[in-house]
Backbone atoms as SQL, in Angstrom:
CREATE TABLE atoms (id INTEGER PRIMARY KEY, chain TEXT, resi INTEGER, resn TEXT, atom TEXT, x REAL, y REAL, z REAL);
INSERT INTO atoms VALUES
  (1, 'A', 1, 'UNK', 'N', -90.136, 12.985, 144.243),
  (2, 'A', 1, 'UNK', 'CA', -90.471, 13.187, 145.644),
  (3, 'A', 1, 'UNK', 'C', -91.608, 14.209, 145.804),
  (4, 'A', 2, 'UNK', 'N', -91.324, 15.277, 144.887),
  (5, 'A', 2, 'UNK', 'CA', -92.678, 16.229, 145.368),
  (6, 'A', 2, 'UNK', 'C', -93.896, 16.121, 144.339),
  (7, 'A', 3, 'UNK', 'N', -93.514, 15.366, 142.849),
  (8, 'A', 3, 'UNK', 'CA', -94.100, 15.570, 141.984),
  (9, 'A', 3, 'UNK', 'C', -96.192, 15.222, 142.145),
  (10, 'A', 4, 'UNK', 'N', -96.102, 14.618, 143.139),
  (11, 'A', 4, 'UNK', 'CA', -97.742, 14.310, 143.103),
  (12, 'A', 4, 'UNK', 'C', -98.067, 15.614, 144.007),
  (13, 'A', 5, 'UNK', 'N', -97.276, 16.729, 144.568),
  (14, 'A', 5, 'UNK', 'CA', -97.767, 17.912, 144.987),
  (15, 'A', 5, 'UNK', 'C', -97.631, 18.821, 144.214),
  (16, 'A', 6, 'UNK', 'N', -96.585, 18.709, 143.496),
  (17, 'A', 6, 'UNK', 'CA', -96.629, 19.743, 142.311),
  (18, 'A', 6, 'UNK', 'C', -97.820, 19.946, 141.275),
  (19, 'A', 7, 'UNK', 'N', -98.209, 18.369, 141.270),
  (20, 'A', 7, 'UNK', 'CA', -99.461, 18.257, 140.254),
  (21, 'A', 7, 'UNK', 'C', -100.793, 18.554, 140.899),
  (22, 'A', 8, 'UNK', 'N', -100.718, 18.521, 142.014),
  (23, 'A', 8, 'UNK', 'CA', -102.386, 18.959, 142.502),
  (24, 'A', 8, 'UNK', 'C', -102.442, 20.664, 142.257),
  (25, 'A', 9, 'UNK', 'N', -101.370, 21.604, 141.811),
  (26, 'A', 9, 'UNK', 'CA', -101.030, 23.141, 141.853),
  (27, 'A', 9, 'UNK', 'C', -101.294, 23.394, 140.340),
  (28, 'A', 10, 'UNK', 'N', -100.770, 22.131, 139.334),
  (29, 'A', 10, 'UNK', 'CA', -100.842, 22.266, 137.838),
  (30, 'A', 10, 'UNK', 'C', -102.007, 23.025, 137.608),
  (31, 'A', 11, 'UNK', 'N', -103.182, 22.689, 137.924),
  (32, 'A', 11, 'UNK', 'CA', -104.629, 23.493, 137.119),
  (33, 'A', 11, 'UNK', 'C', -104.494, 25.392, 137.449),
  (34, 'A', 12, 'UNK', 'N', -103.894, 25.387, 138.850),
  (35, 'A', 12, 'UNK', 'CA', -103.982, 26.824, 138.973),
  (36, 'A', 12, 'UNK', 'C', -102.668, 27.292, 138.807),
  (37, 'A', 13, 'UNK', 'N', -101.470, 26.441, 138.187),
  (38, 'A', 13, 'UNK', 'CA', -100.248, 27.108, 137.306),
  (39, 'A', 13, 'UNK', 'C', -100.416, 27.796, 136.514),
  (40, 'A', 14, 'UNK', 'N', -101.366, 26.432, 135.650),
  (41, 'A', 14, 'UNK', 'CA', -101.603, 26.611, 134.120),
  (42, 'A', 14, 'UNK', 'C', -102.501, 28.313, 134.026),
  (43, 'A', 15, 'UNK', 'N', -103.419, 28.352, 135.099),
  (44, 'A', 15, 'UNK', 'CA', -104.186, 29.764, 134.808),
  (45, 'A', 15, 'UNK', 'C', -103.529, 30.748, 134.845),
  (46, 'A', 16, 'UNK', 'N', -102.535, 30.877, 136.057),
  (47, 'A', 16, 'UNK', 'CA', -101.542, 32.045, 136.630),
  (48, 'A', 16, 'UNK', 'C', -100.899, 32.172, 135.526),
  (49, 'A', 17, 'UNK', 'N', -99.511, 31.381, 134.430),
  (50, 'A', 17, 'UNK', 'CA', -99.238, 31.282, 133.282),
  (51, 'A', 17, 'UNK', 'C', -99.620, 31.809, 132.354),
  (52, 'A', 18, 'UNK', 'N', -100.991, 31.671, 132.101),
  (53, 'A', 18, 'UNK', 'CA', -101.676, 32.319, 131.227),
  (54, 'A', 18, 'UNK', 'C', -102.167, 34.030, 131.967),
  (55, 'A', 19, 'UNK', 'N', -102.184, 34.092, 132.701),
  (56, 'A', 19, 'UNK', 'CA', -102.577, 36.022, 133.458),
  (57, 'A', 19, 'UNK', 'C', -101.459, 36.511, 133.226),
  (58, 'A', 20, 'UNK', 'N', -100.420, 35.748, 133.318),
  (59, 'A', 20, 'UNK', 'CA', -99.010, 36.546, 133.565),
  (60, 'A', 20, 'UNK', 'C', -98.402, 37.576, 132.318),
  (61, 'A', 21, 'UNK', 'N', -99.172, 37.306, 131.304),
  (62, 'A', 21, 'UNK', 'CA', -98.869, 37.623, 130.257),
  (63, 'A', 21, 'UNK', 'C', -99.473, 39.785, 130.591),
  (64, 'A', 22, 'UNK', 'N', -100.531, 39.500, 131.585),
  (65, 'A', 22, 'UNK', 'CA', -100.876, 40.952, 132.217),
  (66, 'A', 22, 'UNK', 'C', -99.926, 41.155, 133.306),
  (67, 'A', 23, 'UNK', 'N', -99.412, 40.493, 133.961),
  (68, 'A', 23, 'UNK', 'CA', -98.770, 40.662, 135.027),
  (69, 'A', 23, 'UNK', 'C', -97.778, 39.674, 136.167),
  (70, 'A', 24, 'UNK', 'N', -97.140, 40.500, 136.731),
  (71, 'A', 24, 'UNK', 'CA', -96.894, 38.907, 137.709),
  (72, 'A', 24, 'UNK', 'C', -98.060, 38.843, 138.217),
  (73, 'A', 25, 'UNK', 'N', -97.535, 37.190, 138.740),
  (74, 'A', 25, 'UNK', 'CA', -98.711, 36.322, 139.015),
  (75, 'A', 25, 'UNK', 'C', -98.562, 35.425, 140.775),
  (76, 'A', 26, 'UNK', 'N', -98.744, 35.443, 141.869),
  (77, 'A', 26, 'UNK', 'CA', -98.619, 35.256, 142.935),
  (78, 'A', 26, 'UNK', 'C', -99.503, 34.340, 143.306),
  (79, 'A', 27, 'UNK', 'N', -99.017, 33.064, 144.025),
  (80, 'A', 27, 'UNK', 'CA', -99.504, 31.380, 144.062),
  (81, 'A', 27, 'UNK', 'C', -99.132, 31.234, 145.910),
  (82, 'A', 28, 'UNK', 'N', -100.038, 31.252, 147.012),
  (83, 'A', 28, 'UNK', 'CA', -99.800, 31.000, 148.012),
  (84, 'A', 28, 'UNK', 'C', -99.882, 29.383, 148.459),
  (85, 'A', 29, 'UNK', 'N', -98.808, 28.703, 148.625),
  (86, 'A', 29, 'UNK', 'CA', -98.296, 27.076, 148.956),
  (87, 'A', 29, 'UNK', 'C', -98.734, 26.804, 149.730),
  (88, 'A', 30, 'UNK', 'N', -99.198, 25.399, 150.055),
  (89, 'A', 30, 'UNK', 'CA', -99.403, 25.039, 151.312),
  (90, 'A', 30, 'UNK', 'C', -97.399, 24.723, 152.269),
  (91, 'A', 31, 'UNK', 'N', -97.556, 25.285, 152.941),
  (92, 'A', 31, 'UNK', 'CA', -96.028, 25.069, 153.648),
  (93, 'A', 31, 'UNK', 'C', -95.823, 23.336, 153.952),
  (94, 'A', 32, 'UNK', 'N', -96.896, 23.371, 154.828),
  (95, 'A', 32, 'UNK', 'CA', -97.164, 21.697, 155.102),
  (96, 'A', 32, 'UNK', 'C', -96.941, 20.692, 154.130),
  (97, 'A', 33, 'UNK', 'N', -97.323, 20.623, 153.135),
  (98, 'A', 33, 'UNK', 'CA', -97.432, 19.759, 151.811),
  (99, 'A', 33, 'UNK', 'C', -96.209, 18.985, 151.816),
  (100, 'A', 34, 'UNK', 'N', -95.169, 20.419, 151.699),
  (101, 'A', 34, 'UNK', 'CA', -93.861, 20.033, 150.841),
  (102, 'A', 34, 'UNK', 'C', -92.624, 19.024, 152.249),
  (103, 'A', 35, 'UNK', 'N', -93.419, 20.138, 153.350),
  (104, 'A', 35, 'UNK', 'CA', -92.363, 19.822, 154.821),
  (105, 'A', 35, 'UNK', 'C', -92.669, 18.420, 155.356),
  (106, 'A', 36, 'UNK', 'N', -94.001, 17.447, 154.913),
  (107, 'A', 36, 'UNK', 'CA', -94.282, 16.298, 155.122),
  (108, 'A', 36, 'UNK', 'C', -93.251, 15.398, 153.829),
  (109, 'A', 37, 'UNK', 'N', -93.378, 16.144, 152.739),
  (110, 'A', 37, 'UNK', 'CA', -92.997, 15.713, 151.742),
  (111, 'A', 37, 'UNK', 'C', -90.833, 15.428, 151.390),
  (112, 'A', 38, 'UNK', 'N', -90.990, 16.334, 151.701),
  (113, 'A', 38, 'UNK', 'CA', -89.399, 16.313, 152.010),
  (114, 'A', 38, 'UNK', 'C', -88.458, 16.256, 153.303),
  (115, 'A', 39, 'UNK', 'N', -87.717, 16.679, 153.662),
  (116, 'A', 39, 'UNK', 'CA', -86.595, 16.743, 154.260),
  (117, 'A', 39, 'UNK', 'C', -87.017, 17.547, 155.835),
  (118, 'A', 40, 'UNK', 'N', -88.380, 17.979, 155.604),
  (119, 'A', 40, 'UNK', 'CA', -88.790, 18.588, 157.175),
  (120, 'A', 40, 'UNK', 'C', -88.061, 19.809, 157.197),
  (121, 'A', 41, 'UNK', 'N', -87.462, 20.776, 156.009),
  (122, 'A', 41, 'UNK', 'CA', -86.836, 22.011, 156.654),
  (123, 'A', 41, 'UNK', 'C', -88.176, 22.840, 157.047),
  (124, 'A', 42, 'UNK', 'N', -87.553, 23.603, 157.852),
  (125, 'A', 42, 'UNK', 'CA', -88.698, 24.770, 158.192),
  (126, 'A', 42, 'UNK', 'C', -88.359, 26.126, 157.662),
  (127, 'A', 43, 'UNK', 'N', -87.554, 26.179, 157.454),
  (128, 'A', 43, 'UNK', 'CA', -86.760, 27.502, 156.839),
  (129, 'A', 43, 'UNK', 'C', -87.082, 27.856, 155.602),
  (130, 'A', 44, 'UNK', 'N', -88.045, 26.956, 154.859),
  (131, 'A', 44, 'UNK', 'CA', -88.452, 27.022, 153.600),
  (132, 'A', 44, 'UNK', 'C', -87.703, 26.468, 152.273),
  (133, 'A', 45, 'UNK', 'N', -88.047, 26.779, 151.403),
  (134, 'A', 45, 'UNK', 'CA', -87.689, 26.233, 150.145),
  (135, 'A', 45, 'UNK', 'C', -87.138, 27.951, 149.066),
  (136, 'A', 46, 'UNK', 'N', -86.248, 27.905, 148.298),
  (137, 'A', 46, 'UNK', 'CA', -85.796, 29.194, 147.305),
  (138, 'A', 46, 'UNK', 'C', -85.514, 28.587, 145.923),
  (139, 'A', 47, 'UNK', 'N', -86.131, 28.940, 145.035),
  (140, 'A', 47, 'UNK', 'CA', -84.928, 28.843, 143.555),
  (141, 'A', 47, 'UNK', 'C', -85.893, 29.522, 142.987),
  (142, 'A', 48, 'UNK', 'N', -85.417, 29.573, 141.564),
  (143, 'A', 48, 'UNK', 'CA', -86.053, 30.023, 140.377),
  (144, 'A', 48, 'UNK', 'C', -85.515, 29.212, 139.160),
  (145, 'A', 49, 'UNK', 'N', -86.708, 29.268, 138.574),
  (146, 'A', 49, 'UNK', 'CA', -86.642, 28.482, 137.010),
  (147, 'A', 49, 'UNK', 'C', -87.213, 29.117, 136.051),
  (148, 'A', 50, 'UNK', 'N', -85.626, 29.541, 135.209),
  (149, 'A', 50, 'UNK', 'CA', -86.649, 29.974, 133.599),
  (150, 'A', 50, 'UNK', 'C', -86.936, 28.907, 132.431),
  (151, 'A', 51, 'UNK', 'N', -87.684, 29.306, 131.868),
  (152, 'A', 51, 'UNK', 'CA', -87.996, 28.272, 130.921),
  (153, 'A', 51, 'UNK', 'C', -88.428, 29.337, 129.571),
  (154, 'A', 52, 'UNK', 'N', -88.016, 28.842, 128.944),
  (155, 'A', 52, 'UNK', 'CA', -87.678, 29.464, 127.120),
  (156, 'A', 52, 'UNK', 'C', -87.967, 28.915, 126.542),
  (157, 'A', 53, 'UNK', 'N', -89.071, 28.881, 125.496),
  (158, 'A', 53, 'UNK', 'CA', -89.422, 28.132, 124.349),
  (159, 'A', 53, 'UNK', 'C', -89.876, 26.681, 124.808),
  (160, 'A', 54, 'UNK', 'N', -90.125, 26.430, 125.604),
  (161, 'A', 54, 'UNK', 'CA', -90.533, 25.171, 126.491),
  (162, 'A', 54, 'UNK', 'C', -89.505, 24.271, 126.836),
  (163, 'A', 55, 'UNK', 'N', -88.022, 25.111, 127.747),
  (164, 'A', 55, 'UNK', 'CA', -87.102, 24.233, 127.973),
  (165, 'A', 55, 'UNK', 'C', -86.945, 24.984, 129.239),
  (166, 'A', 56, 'UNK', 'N', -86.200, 23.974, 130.256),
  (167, 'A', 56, 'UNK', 'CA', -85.475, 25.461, 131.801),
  (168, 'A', 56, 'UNK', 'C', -84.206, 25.480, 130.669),
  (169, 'A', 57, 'UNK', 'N', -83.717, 26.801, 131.255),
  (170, 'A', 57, 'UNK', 'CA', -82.370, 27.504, 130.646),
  (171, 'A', 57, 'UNK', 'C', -81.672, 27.244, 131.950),
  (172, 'A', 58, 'UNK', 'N', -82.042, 26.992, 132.910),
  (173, 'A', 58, 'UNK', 'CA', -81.091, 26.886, 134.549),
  (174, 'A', 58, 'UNK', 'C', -80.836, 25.897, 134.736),
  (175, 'A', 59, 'UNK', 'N', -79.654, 24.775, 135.015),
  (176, 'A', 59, 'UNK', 'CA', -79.669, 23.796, 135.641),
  (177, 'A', 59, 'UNK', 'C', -80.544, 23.784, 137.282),
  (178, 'A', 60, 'UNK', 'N', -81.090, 22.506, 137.124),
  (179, 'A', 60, 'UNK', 'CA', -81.965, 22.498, 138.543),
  (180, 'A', 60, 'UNK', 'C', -81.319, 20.799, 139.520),
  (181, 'A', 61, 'UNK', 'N', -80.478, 20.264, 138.831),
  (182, 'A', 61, 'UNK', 'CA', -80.409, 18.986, 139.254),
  (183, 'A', 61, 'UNK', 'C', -80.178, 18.982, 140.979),
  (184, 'A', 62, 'UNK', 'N', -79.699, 20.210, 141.337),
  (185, 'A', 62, 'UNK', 'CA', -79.219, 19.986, 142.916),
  (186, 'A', 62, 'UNK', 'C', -80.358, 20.715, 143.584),
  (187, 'A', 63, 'UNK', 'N', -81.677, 20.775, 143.437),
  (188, 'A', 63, 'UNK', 'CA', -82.390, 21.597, 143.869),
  (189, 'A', 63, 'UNK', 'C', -83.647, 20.521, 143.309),
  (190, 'A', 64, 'UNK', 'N', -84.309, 19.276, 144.314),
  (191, 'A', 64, 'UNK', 'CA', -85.781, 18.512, 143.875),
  (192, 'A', 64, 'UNK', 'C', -86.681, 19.243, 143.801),
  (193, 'A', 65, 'UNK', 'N', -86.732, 20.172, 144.638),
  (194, 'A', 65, 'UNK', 'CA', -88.204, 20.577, 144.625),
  (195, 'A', 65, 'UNK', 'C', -88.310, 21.643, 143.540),
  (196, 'A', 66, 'UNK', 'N', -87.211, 21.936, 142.673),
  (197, 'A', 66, 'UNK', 'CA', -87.545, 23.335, 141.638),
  (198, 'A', 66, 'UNK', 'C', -87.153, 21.688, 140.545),
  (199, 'A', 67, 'UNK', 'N', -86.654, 20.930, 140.499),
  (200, 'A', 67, 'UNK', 'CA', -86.465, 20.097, 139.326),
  (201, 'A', 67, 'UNK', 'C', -88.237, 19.110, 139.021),
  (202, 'A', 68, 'UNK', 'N', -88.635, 19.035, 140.076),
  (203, 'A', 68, 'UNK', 'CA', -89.726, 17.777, 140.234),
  (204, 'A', 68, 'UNK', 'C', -90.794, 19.370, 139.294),
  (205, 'A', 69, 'UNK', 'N', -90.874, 20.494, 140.018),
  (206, 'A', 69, 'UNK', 'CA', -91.937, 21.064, 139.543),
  (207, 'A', 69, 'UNK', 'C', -91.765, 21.494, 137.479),
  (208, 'A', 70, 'UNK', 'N', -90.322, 21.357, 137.631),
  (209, 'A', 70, 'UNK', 'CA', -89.970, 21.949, 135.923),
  (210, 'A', 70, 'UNK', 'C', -90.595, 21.220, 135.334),
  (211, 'A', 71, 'UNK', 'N', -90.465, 19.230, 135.652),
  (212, 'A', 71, 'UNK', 'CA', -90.544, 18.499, 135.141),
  (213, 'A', 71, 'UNK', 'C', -92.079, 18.274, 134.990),
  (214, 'A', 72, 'UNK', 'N', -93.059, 18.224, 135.762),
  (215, 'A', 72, 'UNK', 'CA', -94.240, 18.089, 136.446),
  (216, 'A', 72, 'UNK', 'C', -95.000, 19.722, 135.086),
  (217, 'A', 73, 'UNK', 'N', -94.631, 20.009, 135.238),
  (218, 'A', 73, 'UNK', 'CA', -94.853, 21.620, 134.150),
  (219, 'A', 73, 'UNK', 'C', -94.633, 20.799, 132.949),
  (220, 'A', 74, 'UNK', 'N', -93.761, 20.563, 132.270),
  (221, 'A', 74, 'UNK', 'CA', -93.326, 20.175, 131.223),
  (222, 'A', 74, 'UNK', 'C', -93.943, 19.359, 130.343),
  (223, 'A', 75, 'UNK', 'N', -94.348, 18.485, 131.403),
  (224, 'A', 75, 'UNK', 'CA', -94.965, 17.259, 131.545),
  (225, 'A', 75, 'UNK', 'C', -96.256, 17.332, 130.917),
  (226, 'A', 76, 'UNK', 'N', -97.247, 18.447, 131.520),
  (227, 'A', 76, 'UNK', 'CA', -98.535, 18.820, 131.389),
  (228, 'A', 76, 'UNK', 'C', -98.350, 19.411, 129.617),
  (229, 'A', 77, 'UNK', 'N', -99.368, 18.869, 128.824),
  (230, 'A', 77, 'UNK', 'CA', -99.452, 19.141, 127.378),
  (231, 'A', 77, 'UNK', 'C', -100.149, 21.022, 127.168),
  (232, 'A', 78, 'UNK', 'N', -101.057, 21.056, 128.287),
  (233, 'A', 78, 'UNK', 'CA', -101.334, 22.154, 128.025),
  (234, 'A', 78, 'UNK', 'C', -100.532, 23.755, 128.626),
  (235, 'A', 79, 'UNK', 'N', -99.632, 23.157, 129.405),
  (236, 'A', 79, 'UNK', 'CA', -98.537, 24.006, 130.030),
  (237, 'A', 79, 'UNK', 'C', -97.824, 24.102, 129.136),
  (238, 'A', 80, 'UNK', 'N', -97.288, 22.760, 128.521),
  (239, 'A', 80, 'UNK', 'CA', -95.763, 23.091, 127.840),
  (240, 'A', 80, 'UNK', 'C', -96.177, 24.135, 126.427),
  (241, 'A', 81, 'UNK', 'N', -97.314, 23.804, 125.632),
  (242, 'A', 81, 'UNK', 'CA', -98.008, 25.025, 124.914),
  (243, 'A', 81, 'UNK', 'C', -97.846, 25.783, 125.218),
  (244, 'A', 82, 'UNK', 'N', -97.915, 26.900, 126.578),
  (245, 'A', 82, 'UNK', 'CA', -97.825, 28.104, 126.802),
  (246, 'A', 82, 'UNK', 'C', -96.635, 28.253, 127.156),
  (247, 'A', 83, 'UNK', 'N', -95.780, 27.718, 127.323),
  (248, 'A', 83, 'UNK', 'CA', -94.268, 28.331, 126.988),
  (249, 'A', 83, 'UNK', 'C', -93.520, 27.708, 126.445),
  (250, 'A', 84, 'UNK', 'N', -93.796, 27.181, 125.358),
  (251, 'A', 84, 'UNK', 'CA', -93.510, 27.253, 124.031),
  (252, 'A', 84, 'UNK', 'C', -93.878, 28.509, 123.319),
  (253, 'A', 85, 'UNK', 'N', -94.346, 29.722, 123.878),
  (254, 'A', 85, 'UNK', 'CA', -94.641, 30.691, 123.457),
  (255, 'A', 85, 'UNK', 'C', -93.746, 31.857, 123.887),
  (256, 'A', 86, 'UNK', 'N', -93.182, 31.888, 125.127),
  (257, 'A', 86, 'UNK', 'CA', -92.470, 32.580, 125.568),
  (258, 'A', 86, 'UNK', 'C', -91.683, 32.396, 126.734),
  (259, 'A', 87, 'UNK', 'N', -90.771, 33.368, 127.281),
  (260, 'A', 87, 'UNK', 'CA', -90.381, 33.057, 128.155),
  (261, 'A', 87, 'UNK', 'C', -90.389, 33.609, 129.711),
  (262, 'A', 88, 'UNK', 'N', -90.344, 32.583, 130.368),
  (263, 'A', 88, 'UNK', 'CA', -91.589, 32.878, 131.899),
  (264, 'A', 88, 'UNK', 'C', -90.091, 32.391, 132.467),
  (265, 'A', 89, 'UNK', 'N', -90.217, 33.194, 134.178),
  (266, 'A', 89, 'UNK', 'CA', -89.409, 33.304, 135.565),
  (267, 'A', 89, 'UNK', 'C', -90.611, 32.654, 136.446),
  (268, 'A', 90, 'UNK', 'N', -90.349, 31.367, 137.178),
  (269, 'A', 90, 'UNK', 'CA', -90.959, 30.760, 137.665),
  (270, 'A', 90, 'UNK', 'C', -90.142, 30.611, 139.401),
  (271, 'A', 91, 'UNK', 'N', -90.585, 31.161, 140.327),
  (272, 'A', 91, 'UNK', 'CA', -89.811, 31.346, 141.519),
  (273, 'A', 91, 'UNK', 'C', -90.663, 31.168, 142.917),
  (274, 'A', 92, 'UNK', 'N', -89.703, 30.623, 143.914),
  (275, 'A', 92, 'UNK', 'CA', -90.471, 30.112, 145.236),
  (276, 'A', 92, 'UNK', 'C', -89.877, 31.048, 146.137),
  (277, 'A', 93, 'UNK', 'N', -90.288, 31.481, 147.180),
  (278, 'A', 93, 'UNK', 'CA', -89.613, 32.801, 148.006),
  (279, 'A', 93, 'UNK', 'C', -89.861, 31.360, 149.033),
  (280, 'A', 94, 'UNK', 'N', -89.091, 31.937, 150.512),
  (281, 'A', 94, 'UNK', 'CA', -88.832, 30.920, 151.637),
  (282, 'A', 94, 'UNK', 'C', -90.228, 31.353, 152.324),
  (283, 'A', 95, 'UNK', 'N', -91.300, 31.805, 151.409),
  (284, 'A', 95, 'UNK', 'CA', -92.792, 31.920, 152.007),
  (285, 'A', 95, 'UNK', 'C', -93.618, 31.099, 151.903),
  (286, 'A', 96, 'UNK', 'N', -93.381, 30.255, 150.939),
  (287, 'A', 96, 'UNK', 'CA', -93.889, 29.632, 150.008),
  (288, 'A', 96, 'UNK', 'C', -94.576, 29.873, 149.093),
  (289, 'A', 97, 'UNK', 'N', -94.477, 31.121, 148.454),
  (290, 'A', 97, 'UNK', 'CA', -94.999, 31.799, 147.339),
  (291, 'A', 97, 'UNK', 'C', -94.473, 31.398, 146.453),
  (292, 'A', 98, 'UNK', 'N', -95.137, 31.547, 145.496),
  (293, 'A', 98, 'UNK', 'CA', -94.778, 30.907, 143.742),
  (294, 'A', 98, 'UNK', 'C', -94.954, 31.746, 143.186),
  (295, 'A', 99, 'UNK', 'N', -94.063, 32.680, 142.611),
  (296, 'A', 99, 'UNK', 'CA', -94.749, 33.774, 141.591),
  (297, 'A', 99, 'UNK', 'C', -94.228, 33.446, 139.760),
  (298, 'A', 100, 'UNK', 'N', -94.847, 33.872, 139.134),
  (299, 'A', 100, 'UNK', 'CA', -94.762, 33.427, 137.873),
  (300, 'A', 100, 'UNK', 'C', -94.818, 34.782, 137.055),
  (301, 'A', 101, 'UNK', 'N', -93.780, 35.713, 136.350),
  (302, 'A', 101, 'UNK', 'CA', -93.183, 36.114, 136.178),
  (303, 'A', 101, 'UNK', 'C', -93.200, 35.803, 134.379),
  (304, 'A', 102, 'UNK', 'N', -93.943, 36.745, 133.324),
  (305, 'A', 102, 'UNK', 'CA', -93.754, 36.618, 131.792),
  (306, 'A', 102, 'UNK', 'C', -92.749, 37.393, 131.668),
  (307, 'A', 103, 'UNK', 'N', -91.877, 36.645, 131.168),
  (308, 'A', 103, 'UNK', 'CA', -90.236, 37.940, 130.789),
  (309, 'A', 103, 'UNK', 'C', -90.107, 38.020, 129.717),
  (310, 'A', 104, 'UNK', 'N', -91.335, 37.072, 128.541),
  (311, 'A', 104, 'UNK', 'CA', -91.051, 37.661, 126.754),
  (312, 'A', 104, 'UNK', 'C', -90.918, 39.119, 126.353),
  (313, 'A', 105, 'UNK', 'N', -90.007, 39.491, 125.800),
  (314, 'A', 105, 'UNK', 'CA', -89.776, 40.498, 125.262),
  (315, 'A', 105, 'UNK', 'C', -91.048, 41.259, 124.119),
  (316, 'A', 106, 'UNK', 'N', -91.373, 42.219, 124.684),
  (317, 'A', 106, 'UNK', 'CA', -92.723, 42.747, 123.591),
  (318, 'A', 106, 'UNK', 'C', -92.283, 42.762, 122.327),
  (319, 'A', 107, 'UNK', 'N', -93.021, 42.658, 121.747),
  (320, 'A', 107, 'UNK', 'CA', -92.596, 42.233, 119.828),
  (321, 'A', 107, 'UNK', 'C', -92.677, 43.675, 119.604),
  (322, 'A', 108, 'UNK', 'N', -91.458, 43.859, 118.634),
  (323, 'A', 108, 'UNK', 'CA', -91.386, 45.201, 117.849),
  (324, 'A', 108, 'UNK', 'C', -92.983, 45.617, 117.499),
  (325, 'A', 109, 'UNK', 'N', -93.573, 46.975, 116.967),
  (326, 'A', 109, 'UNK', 'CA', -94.571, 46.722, 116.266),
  (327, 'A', 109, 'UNK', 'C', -93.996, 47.629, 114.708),
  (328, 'A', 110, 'UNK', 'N', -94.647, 46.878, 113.520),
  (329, 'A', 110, 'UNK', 'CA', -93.633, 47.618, 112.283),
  (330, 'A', 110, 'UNK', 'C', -94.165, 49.075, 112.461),
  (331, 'A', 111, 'UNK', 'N', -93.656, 50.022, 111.540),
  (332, 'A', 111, 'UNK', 'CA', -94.230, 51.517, 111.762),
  (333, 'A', 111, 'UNK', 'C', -94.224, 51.460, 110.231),
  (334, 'A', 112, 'UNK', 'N', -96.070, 51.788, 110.503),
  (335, 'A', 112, 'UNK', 'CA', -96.565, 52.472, 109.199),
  (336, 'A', 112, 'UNK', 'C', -96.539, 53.019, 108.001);
C-alpha cells in the first residue's frame, strides 16, 4: 500500500543511513503522501523499526506503513549493505518525521 511512497524517500534514506553513523539523522514526510495513501488518519502515523545485521528485530506485521517501509529498505541492494553493517533505530513521530538513529555499539579499540 505505501511501498511506491516509501521508494520515492529510498535515495535520501540511503544518504541519512549513511550520516547517521555521525549522528541522528532527521527526514521531514510529506503528510499528504501517506493520508491519500492510506486510511485518511490525520492524527498521524508512530512506530519504530530496528534492524540488525540486515534483518528488523521487531515484529511489524500489524503496523503497513512501518512493514511496507522495512521491506521497501531491504529491498534496495544498496541499503541492505549498510545495515548489514550495523545496527540502526528507524522511527516515524505523529509529525511525520523519520529519524534514523545508528545504535552500533563502538568497537572496543585494543590497547597498545
Amino acid at each position: 500500500m505505501y511501498t511506491q511512497i516509501w521508494s520515492k524517500y529510498l535515495p535520501i534514506i540511503k544518504i541519512l543511513l549513511k550520516r547517521s553513523a555521525n549522528g541522528n539523522q532527521t527526514l521531514e514526510l510529506n503528510r499528504i503522501d501517506f493520508e491519500r495513501a492510506g486510511t485518511g488518519r490525520k492524527a498521524g502515523y508512530k512506530f519504530l523499526i530496528e534492524f540488525a545485521l540486515g534483518r528488523t528485530l521487531n515484529v511489524l506485521s500489524g503496523i503497513p506503513l512501518a512493514k511496507d517501509l522495512a521491506d521497501t529498505m531491504l529491498a534496495d541492494a544498496g541499503i541492505k549493505e549498510i545495515l548489514l553493517k550495523g545496527h540502526y533505530e528507524v522511527a516515524l513521530n505523529t509529525r511525520f518525521q523519520l529519524s534514523i538513529k545508528n545504535v552500533t555499539p563502538a568497537e572496543q579499540i585494543p590497547a597498545e
